[in-house]
N, C-alpha and C positions, 0 to 999 in steps of 0.2 A: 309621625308617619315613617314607617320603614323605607329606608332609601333603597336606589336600585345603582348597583354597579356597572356601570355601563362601559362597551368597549366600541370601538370603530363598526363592525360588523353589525354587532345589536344597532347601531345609529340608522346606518346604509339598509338595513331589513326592515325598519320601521318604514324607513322616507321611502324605499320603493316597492312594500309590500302590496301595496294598490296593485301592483300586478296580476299578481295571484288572483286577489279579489276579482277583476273584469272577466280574467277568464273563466272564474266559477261563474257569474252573473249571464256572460255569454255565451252559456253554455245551456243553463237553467232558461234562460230565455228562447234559444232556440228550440228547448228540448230535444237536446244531444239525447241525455240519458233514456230518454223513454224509448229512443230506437234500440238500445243497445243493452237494454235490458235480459238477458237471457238467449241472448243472441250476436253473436261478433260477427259487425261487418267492417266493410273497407272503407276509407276516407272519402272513394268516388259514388259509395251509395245512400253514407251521409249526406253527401251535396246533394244527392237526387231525393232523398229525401225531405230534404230542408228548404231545398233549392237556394243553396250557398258555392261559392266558389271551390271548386274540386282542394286546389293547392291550399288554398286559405285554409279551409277545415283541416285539412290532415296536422297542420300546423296548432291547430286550436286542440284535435284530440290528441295531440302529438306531448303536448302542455300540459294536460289535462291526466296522461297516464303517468308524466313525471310527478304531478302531484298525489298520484295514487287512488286516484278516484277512479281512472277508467286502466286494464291490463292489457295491453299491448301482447297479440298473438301474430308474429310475422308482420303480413299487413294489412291485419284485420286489429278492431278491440271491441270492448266486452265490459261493461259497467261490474266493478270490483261489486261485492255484497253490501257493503256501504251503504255506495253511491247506488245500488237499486234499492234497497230501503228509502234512501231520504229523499232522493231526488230524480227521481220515476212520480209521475204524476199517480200511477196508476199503483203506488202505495201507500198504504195507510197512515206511512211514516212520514210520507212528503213535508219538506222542508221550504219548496223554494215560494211559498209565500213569502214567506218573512225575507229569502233572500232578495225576492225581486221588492220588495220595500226598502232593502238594504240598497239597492240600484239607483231607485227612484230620486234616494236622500243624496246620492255622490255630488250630482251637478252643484247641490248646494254647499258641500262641504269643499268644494272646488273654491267657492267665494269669501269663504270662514272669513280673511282679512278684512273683505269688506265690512262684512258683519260687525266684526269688531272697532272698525273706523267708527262705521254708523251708529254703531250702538242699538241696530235693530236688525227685523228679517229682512231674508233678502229673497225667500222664496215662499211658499204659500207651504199652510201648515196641512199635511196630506190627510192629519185624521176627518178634514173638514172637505176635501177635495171634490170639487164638479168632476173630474176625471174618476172613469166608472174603473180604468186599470188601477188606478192608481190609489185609489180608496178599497179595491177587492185587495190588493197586495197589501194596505195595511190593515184592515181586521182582518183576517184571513190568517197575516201574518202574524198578529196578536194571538189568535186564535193555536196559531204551530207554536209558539211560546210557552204560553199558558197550561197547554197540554203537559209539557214536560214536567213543570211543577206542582199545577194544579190539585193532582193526586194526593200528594202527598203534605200540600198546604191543606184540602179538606180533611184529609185524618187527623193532622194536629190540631185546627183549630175545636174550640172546645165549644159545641153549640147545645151543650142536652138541655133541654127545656126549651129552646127556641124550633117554634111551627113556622114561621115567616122570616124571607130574608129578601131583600133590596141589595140587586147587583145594579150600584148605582153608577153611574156611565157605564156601562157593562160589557159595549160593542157586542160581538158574538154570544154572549154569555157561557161562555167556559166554566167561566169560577161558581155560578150560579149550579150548571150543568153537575160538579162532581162533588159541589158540598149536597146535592140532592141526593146524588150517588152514596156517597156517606152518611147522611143523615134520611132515612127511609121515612117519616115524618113531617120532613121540612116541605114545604113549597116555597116558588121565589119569582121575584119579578125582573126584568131585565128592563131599567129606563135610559134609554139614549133618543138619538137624534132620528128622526124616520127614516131616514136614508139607511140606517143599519139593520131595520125591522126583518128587510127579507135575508140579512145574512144569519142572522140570531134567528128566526126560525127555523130557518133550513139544518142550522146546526143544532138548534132540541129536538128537531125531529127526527136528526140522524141518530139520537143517543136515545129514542121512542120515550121523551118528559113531556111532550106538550102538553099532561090532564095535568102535570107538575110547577110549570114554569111557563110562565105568559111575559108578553112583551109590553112596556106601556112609552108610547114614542113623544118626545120631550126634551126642552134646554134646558139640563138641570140651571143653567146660570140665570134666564129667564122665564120658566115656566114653573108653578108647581110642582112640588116633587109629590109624588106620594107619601102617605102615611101609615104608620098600626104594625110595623116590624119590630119583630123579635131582635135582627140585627142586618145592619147595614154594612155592605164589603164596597167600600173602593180603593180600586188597584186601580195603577198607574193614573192617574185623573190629576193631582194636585199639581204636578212637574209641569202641565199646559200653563200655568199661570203665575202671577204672581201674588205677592203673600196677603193681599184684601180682597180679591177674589177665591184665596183658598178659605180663608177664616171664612167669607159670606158662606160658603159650601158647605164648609164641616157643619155651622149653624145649622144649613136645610138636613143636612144627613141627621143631627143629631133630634132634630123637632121629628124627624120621620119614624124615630127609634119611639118605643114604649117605652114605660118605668122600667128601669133595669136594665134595659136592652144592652146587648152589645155593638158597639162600633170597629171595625177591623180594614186600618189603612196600611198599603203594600206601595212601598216606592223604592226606587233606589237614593238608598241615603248615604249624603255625605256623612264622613266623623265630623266632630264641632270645630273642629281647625277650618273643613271643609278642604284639606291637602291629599285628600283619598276619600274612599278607595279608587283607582285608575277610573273603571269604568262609570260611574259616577258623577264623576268631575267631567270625566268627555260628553256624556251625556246630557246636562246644563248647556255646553256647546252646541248640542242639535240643537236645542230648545230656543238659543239665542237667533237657531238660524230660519227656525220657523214660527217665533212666537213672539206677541208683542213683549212677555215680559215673563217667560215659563224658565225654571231652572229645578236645580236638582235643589233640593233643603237637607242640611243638616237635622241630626235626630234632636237634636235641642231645642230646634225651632220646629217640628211638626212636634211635637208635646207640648209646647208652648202653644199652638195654633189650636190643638185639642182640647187641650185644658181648656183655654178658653173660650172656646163654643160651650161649654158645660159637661165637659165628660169628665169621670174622675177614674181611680185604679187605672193612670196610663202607662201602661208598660210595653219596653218591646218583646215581643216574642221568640224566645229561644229558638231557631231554625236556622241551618244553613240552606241559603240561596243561590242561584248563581250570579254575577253582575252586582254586586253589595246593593241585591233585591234584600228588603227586610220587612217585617209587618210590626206593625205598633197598635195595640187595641187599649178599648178605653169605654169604660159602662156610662150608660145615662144614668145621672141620681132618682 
């Protein structure tokens, strides 16, 4: 693992970068930006808009143009281009799903230690949440994710001859959504848990697939999966658990698959050392903090896990990612 040289500064920027962070969250929460979108007002009509504390706000948008997100005109501001792209609600770009998930998780990563004493969670895993905020912010925010890569994950992957594909725990169905886009032949089913059904239609029918893509609602871990696909895509699913719950899994993925089929799984993976990549290794950390037993897997051990359901040709996929995201696919014999 390539080392990192570290100085006093780098140290101090890590331990109290949180800062930055609250006031981005604080900001997207109140929906700062969406007032200030094409329009610069003053700190006292932000409060009246918000209805937040006059001095407080000025101080928050005051933060807020030092980080370059909002420009400061006298004493008025004005959402930089950026920041009206990503996080204005009312653009296509909008971002602060996934930020306001990033919010959600702090409380917990506030108790990490605990975590670690315990040896379990300490907070409730949100992809499962009774909380309707708090479950919209994480597929939603799955969803702002997914987008960015999505694209250009369905151009690479190589589906010719497959009519049917299983976006299995699928949330939103993104990934289902732009291998469709790509593949003008395919159709595809999105199976998650019923609680996600109206966010996953509402999003094939923003992208006009529903004669394409249907929803069928369901615990892959306890219920039936479907069968008769061409190929099976799960992304991010395996990191919820641990390693006899992922192997049960890839089984049902792979019994759902026809002869031939392809299997195609997206996680963020450790190297086999398991001492990187950063984001990776942090991310096993969430897992510990909302799961009984979810972490990140080395690429050694999800081929091993693969193989052994019965796939064969397991390889991983040339693509750069972001987050040492990677995809490993593997055909049924």
């Amino acid at each position: 693992m390539e080392t990192t040289e570290w100085t006093i500064p780098d140290l101090l920027q890590l331990s109290g970068g949180y800062w930055g962070t609250c006031a981005l969250h604080a900001a997207v929460k109140l929906e700062v930006f969406d007032a200030l979108v094409g329009t610069a007002r003053s700190a006292v009509e932000i409060a009246q808009l918000r209805q937040t504390d006059p001095r407080a706000t000025g101080m928050l948008l005051d933060a807020l143009s030092a980080l370059a997100l909002l420009e400061k005109r006298d004493d008025t501001y004005i959402a930089t281009p950026f920041a009206a792209n990503h996080l204005s609600k009312t653009s296509p770009g909008y971002l602060g799903h996934i930020i306001m998930h990033h919010h959600h998780l702090m409380p917990g990563w506030a108790r990490l230690d605990e975590a670690v004493t315990s040896g379990g969670p300490i907070r409730e895993n949100n992809s499962h949440s009774d909380n309707g905020i708090v479950r919209e912010s994480f597929l939603m925010g799955m969803f702002n994710l997914a987008t960015l890569q999505a694209p250009c994950i369905a151009q690479a992957a190589n589906l010719s001859g497959c009519r049917t594909l299983l976006d299995l725990g699928g949330g939103p169905g993104t990934y289902a959504i732009y291998f469709c886009i790509a593949n003008p032949e395919l159709t595809a089913v999105v199976y998650d848990l019923p609680t996600t059904r109206t966010f996953a239609e509402n999003t094939i029918a923003r992208f006009d697939l529903t004669a394409r893509i249907s929803f069928t609602p369901g615990n892959y871990h306890s219920d039936p999966v479907p069968t008769g696909f061409d190929a099976v895509w799960l992304s991010h699913v395996l990191h919820s658990d641990g390693t006899e719950a992922c192997s049960s899994l890839l089984r049902k993925a792979v019994a759902a698959l026809n002869p031939g089929g392809i299997l195609m799984l997206q996680e963020f993976i450790l190297n086999d050392a398991k001492d990187g990549p950063p984001f990776p290794a942090l991310f096993s950390l969430n897992m510990l903090l909302g799961t009984e037993a979810g972490q990140s897997y080395a690429e050694r051990e999800l081929v091993a896990m693969m193989a052994e359901a019965g796939l064969c040709e397991v390889q991983r996929v040339v693509l750069e990612l972001p987050n040492g995201s990677g995809i490993i696919t593997g055909r049924k014999a």
